[in-house]
C-alpha positions as CSV (number, residue, x, y, z in Angstrom):
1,X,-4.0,122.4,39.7
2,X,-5.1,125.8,40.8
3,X,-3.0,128.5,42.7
4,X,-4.0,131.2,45.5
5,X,-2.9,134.8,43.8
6,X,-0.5,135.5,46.6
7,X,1.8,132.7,44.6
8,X,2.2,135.8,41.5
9,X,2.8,138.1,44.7
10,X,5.1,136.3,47.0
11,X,7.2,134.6,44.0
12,X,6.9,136.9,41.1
13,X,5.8,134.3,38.7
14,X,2.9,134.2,36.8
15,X,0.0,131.6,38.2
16,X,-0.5,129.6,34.6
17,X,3.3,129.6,35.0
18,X,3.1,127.0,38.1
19,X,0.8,124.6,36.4
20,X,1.8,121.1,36.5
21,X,5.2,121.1,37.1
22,X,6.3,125.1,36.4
23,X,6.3,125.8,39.8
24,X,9.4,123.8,40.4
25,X,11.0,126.7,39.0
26,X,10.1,128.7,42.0
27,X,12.2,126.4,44.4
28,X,16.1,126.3,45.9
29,X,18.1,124.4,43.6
30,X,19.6,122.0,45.9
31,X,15.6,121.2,47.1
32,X,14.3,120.4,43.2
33,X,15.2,116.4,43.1
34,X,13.8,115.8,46.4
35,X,10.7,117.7,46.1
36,X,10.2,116.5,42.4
37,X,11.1,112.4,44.3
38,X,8.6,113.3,47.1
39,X,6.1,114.6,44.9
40,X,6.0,111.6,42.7
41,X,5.8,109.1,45.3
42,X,2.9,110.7,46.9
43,X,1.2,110.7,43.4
44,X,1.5,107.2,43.1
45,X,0.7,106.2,46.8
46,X,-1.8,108.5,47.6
47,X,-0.5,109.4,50.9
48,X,-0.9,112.7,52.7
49,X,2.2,115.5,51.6
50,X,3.8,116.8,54.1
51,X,7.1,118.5,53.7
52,X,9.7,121.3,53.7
53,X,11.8,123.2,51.3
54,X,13.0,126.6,50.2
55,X,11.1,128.9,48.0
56,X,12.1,132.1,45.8
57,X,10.5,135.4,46.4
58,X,10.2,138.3,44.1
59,X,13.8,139.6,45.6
60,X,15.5,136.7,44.7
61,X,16.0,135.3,48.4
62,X,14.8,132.3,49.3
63,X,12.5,131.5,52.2
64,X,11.6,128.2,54.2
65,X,8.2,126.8,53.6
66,X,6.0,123.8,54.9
67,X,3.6,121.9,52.5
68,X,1.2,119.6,53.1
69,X,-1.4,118.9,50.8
70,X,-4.3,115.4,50.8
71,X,-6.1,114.0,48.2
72,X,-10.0,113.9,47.3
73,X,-10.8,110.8,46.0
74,X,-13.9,110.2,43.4
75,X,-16.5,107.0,44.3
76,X,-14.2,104.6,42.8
77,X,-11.5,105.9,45.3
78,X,-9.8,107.7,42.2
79,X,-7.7,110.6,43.1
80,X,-9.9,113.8,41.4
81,X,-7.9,116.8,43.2
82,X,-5.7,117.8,46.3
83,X,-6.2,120.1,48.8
84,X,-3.2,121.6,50.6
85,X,-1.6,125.0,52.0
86,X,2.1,126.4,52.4
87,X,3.1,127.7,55.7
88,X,6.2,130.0,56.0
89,X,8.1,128.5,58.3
90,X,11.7,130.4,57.5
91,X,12.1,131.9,61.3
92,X,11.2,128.5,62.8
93,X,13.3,126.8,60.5
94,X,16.6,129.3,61.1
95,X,15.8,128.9,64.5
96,X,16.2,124.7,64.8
97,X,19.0,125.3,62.5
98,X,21.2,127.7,64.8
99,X,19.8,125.1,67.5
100,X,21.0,122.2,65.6
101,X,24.5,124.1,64.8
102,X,25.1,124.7,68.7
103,X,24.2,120.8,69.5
104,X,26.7,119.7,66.7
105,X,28.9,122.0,65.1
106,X,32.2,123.8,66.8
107,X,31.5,127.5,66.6
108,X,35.2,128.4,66.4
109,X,35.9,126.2,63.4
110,X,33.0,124.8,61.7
111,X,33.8,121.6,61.8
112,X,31.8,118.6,64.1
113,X,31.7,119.2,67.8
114,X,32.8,115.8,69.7
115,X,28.7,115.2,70.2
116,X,28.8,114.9,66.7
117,X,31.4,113.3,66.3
118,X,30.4,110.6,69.1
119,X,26.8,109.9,67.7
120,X,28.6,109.6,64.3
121,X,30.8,107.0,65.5
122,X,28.5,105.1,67.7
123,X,26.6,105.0,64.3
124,X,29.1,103.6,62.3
125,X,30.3,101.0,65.6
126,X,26.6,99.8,65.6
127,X,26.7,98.9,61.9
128,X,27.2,95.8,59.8
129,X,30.8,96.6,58.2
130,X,31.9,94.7,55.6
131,X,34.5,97.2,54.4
132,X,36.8,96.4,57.9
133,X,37.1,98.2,61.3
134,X,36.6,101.7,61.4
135,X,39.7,103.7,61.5
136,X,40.1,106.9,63.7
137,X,43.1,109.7,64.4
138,X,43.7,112.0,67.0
139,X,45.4,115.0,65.8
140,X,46.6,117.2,68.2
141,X,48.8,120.4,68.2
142,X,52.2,120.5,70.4
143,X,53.2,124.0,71.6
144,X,49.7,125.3,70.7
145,X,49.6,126.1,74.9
146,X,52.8,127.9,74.7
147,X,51.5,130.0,71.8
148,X,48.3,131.0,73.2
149,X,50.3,131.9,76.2
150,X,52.6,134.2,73.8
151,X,50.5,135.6,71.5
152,X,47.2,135.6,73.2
153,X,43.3,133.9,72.9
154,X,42.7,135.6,69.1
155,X,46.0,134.2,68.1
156,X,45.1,131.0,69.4
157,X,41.4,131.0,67.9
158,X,43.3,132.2,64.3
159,X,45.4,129.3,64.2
160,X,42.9,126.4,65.5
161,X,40.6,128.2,62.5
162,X,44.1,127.9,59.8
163,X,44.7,124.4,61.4
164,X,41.0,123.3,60.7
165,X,41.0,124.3,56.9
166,X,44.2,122.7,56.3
167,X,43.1,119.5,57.9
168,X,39.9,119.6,55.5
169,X,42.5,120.0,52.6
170,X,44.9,117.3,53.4
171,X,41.6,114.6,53.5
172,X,39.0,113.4,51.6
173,X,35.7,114.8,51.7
174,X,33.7,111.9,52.6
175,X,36.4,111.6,56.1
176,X,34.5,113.1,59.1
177,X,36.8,115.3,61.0
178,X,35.5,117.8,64.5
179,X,37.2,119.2,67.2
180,X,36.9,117.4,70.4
181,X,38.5,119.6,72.6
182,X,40.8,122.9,72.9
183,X,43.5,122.0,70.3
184,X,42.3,118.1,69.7
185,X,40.9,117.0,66.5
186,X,39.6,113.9,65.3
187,X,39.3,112.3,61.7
188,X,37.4,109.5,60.9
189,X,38.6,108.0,57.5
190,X,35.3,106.7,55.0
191,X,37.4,103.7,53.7
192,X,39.8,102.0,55.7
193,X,43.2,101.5,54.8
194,X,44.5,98.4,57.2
195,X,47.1,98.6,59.9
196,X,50.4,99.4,58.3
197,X,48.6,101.7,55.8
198,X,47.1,103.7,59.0
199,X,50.4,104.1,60.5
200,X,51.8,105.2,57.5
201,X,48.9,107.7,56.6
202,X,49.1,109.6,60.2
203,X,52.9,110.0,59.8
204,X,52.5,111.3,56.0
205,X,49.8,113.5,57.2
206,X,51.2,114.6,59.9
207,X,54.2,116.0,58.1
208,X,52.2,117.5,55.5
209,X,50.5,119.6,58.5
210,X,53.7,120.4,59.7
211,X,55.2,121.8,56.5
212,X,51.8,123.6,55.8
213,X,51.9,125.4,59.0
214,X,55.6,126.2,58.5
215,X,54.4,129.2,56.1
216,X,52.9,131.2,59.0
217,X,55.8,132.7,61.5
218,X,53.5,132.3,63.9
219,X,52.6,128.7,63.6
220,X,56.2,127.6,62.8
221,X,57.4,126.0,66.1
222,X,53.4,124.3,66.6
223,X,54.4,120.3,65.9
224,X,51.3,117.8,65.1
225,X,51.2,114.4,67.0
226,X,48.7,112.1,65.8
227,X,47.3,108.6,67.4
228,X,45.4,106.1,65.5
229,X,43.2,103.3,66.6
230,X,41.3,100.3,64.6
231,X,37.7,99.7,66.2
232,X,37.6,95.6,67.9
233,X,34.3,93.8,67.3
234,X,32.0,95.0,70.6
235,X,33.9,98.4,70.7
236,X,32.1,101.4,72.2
237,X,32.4,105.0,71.0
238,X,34.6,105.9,74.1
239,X,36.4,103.0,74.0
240,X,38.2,103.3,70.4
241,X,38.6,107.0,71.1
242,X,40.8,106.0,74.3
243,X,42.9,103.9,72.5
244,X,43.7,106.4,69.9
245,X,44.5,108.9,72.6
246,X,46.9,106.8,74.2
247,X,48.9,106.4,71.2
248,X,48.5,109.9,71.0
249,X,50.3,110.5,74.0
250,X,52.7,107.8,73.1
251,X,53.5,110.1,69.7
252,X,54.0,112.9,72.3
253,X,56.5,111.0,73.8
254,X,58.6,109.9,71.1
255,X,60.5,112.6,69.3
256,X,61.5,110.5,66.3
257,X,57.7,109.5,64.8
258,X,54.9,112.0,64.9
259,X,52.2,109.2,64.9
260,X,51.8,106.0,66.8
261,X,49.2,103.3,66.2
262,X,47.9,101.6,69.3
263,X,48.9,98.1,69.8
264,X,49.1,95.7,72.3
265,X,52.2,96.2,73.0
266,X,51.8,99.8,73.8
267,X,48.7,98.6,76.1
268,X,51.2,97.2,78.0
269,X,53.2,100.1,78.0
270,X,50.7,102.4,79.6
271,X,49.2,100.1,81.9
272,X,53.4,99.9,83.4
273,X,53.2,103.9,83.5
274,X,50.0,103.6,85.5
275,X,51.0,101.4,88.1
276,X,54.7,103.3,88.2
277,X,52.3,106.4,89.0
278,X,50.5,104.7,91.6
279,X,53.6,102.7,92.9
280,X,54.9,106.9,93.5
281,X,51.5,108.1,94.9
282,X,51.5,105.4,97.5
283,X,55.3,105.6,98.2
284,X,54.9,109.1,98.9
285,X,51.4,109.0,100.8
286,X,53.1,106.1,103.1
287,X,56.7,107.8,103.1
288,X,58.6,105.0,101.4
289,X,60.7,106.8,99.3
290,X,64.3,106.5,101.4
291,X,67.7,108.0,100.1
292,X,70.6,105.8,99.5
293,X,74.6,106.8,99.3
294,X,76.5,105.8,96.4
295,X,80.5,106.7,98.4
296,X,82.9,109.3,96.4
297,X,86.4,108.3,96.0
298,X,89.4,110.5,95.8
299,X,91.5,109.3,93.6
300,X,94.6,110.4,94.7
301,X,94.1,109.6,98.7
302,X,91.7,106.2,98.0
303,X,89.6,108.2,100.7
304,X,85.6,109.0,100.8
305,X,85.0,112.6,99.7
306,X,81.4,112.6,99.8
307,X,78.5,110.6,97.8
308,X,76.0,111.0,95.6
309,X,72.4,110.4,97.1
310,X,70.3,108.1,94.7
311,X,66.7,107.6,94.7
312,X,65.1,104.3,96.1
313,X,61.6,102.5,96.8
314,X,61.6,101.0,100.3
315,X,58.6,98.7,99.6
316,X,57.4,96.6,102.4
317,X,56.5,93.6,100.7
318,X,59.1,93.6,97.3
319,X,61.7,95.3,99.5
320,X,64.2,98.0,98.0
321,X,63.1,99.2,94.5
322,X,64.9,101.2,92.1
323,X,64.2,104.7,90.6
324,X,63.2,102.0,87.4
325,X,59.7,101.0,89.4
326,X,58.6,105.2,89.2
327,X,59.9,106.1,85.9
328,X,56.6,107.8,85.0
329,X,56.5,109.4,88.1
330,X,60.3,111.3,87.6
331,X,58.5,112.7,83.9
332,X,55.2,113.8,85.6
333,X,56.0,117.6,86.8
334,X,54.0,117.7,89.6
335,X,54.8,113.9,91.3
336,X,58.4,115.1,90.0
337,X,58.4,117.5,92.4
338,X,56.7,116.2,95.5
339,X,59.5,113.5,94.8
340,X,62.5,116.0,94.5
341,X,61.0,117.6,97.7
342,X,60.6,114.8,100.1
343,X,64.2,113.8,98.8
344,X,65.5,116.7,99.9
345,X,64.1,117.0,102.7
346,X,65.3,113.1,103.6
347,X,69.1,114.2,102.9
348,X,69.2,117.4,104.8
349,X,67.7,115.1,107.8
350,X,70.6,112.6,107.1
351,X,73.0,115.7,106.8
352,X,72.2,117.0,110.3
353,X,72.6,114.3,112.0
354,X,75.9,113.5,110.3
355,X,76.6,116.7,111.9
356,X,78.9,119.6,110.4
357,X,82.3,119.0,108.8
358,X,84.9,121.3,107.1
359,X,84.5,122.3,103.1
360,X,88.2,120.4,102.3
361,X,86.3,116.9,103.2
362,X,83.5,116.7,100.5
363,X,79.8,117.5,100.3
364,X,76.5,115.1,99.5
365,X,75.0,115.7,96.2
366,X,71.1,115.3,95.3
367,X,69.5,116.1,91.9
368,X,67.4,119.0,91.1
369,X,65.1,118.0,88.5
370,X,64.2,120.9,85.8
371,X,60.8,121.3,87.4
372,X,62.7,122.0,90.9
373,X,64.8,124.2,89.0
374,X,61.8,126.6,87.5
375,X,60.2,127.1,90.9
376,X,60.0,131.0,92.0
377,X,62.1,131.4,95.1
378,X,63.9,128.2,94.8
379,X,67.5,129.2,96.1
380,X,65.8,131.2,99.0
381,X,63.7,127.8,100.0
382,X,66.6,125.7,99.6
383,X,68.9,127.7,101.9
384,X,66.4,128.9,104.6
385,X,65.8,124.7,104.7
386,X,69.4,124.4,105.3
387,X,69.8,126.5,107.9
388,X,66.9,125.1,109.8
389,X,68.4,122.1,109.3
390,X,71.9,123.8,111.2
391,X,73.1,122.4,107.7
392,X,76.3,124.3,106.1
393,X,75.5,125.0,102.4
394,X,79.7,123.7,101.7
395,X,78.2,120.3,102.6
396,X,75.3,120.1,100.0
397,X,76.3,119.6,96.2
398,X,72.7,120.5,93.7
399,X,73.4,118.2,90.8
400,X,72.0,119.6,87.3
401,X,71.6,117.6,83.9
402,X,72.9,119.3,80.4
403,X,69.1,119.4,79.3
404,X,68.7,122.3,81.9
405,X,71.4,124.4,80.3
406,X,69.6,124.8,76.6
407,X,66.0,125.3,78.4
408,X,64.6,128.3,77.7
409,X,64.1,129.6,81.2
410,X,68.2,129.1,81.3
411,X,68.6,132.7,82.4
412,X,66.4,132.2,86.0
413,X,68.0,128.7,86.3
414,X,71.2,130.8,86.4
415,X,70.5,133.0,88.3
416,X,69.0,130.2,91.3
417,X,72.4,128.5,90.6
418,X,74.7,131.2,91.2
419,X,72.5,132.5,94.3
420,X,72.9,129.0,95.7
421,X,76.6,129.1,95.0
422,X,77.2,132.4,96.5
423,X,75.9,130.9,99.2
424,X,78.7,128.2,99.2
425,X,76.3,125.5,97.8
426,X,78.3,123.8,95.6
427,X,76.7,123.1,91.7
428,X,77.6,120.0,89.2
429,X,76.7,119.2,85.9
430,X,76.0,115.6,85.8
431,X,76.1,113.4,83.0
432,X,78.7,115.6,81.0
433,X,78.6,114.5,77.4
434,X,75.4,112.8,76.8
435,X,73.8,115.7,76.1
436,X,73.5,119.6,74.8
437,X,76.1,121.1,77.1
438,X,79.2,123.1,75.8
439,X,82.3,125.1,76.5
440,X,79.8,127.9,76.3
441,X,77.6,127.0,78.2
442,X,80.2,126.0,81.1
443,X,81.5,129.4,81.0
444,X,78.4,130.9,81.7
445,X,77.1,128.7,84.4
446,X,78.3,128.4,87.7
447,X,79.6,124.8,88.0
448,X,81.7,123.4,90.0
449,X,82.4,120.1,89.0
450,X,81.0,117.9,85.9
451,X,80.3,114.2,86.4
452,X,81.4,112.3,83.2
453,X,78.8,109.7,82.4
454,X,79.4,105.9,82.7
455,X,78.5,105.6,78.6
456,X,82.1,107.4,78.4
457,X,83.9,105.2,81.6
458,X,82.6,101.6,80.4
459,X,85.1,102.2,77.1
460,X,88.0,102.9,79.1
461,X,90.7,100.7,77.7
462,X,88.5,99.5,74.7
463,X,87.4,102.2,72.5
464,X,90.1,104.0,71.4
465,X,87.2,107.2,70.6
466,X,85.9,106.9,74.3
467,X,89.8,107.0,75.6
468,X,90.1,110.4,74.0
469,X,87.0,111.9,74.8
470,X,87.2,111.3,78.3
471,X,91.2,112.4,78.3
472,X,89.6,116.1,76.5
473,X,87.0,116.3,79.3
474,X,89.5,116.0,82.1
475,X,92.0,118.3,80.2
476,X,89.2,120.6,79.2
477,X,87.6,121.1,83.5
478,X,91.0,121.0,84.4
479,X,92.1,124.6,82.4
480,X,88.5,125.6,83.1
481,X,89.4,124.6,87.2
482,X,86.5,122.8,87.4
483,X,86.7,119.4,89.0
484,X,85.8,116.0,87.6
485,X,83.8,112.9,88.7
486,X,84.1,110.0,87.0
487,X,80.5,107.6,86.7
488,X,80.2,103.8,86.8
489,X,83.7,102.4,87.7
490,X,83.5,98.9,87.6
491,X,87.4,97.9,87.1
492,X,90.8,98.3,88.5
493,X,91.9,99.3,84.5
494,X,89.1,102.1,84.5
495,X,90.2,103.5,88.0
496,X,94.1,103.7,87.2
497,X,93.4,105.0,83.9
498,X,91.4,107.5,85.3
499,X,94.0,108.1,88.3
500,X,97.1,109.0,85.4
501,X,95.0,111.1,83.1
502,X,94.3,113.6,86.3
503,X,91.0,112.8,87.1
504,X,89.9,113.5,91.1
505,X,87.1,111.7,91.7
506,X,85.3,108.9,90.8
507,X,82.4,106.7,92.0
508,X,80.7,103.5,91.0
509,X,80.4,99.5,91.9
510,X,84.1,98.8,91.7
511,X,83.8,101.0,95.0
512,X,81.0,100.4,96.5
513,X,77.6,99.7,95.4
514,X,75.2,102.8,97.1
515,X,74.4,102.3,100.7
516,X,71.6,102.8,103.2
517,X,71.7,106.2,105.3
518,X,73.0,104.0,108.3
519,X,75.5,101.8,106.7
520,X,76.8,105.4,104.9
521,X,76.2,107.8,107.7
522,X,78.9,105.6,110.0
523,X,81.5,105.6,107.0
524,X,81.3,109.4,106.4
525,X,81.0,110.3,110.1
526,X,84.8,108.3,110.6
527,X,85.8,110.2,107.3
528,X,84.9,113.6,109.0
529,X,86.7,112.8,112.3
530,X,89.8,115.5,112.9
531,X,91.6,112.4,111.9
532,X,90.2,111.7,108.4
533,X,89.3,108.2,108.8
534,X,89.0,106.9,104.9
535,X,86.9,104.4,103.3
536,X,87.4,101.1,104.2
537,X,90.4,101.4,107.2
538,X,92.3,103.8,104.5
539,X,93.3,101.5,102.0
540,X,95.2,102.9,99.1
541,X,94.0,102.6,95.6
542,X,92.5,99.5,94.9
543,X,94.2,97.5,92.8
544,X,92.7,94.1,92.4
545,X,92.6,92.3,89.3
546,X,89.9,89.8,89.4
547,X,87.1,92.8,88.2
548,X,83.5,93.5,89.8
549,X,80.2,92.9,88.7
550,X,78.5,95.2,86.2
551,X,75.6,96.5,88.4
552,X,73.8,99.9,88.0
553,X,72.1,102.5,90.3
């Protein structure tokens, strides 16, 4: 073997040095075994060299090279010498690597882009496993959008960086893990661990993210939520990556686990949201959403003093559906809304042509959903609507749930509710008990009336608990001079009850079930007569004995 003399010049090692195998020496340590493998094999084949690999200089840095080298065989096709040159390569080489980087590696954390992480999986999909179905997670970051939106982009970029390392920590390093999208993540685990074990690993893991992000202030109120998802024989990349992301959301929804493992059960699941989505596109598109009147009771006069309006599905071929067949729809902000809004504007129809009537009689109450509630303006579109509408605000009731009273935007909601109310729109907190609501909190809001839920009213007479917790809510609105409706009142015991202990109003099936505008609309319009025609020809009080059907709105 003979040497040029730039090898003493561009390495700093003596020629004789590199004979044989000294100039091994001269390369990157992580190159040596493959070089030294490549090397040997084209000894003993013969073959043409062709190859790359890092080489010291005199300065100690190391540059990129290309070698190729062939053989000169003697007459008996013996190899007698080879020929061959070194090419820098070092700027091409940097430059394909940065290249590379771009096409596969997430520039804000290091870790696999999702083209990398596709091309992985659909690798490891194509393959013969014998080690079981390949088992991925989507990790994703709750309240990272509300701390970007707080602390700004560098904040944002900080903590996807933290989240990243302490992702890497938390697994093994033969899992792949990339980012797929703004705060998503994906982890694909090198041996799987079966069904229960996944389950169990994403909810272990999950905490262990969530206590490790803890330590930073910043990061403290940013929750993990992880999906899993076990590959089926004939499974695309795209396809096991959906499944995992609906379980994903399904962790999102359910405040108790962080991580959820896609089954077919929660196939099912999502496949009722979608068509509960759809079911309220189309209602809405084709105006089929129609308000019916669940009557008010006073009970002390047995007459109607208003009615709560409840949502309902007018479908043409199933006929009237309940709020039950749009579920989704009521949790999807902005269907939420277009829902709340053509309600609204259904009932304020109704109202008009009701026609006015004096504040002693009642009102009509709708819901306001929280997403209602956080629209700019929302007190000065309501009432503008009502007087359009030549609709007094006494006659309209806004109905609020507790969960609205510990949101964070609390102060604007309270400020829309006592704008309304100045107004003479009348405010109630419905559901009273089930939820987050307090003394304090009724102090500080402008209610009117609370509506104690049906949980409390169907243990009337039973539960000796539920007797005294209804008894304090009555006592409580009644210091507070705040009136009280009473939910679901399906017997004569719950009604009478609820009649001695002080309670004004009620509503529920033992009543009536809730009606259809027309069927309502010619009840109320006696009850608001000079006369004050009541409900049903002004009987008193029922007091039957022989019980109603248990039914629900």
């Amino acid at each position: 073997m003979s040497l040029s003399s730039r090898w003493k010049e561009a390495t700093g090692l003596p020629v004789e040095s590199a004979i044989g195998h000294g100039w091994f020496q001269a390369l990157h340590p992580e190159d040596v075994d493959r070089v030294r493998g490549y090397w040997a094999e084209r000894l003993q084949t013969g073959e043409p060299a062709d190859l790359k690999y890092r080489i010291r200089l005199e300065d100690y840095t190391y540059r990129w090279v290309r070698a190729r080298a062939t053989p000169r065989r003697d007459e008996d096709g013996q190899i007698v010498k080879w020929y061959g040159a070194v090419e820098d390569i070092h700027d091409l080489e940097l430059a394909t690597e940065r290249l590379h980087r771009q096409a596969y590696v997430d520039d804000l954390t290091r870790l696999a882009n999702r083209r990398s992480v596709e091309e992985e999986l659909a690798g490891l999909l194509q393959e013969p496993r014998t080690c079981g179905p390949v088992e991925l997670l989507v990790v994703d970051l709750s309240g990272f959008r509300h701390l970007n939106d707080r602390f700004g982009h560098e904040t944002g970029d900080a903590v996807l960086r933290l989240f990243a390392i302490l992702l890497r920590k938390c697994l093994s390093e033969t899992d792949v893990i990339g980012r797929i999208a703004g705060d998503q993540f994906v982890v694909m685990l090198h041996e799987p661990i079966g069904e229960a074990g996944l389950q169990s690993f994403a909810v272990k893991l999950a905490r262990e993210l969530e206590h490790r992000m803890d330590r930073n202030t910043r990061t403290r109120n940013v929750g993990v939520r992880i999906g899993c998802a076990r590959s089926l024989v004939g499974d695309r990349c795209e396809d096991l990556i959906r499944r995992a992301k609906m379980a994903l959301y399904a962790a999102k929804e359910d405040s108790k686990q962080p991580a959820r493992l896609f089954t077919p059960a929660l196939q099912r699941t999502i496949n009722e949201r979608a068509d509960q989505l759809e079911l309220a596109r189309q209602a809405l598109r084709s105006r089929w959403l129609v308000p019916y009147y669940q009557p008010m009771i006073d009970l002390r006069s047995g007459e109607v003093a208003g009615a709560e309006a409840l949502l309902r599905v007018d479908h043409p071929a199933d006929g009237i559906l309940s709020p039950a067949s749009i579920w989704a729809a009521l949790d999807a902000p902005k269907l939420s809304k277009l829902i709340n809004d053509q309600m609204m504007a259904l009932v304020l129809s109704d109202l008009r042509e009701w026609g006015p009537w004096p504040a002693s009689v009642g009102s009509i109450s709708i819901n306001l959903s929280g997403e209602m509630l956080m629209q700019e303006g929302l007190a000065r579109s309501l009432l503008r609507k009502l007087e359009r509408k030549s609709v007094k605000p006494h006659q309209l009731t806004v109905e609020i749930t507790e969960r609205v009273l510990v949101d964070e935007l609390a102060p604007k909601t309270r400020q829309c509710l006592e704008q309304l109310q100045r107004h003479g729109v009348r405010v109630s907190l419905d559901d009273f008990g089930t939820g987050f609501a307090s003394l304090t909190h009724l102090q500080r809001l402008p209610v009117n009336e609370i509506k104690i839920d049906r949980s409390f009213v169907s243990d009337l007479g039973q539960s000796g608990t539920g007797t005294a917790i209804v008894k304090s809510m009555i006592h409580l609105a009644q210091n507070m001079g705040i009136d009280v409706v009473a939910e679901g009142v399906e017997t004569t015991e719950q009604a009478h009850l609820l009649q001695e202990w002080g309670c004004r109003y009620a509503q529920g099936y033992y009543f009536s079930k809730p009606l259809p505008a027309d069927e309502f609309g010619a009840i109320w319009c006696a009850v608001t007569k000079p006369y004050r025609g009541t409900f049903q020809q002004k009987r008193p009080l029922p007091t039957r004995s022989d019980g109603v059907a248990v039914s629900h709105s």
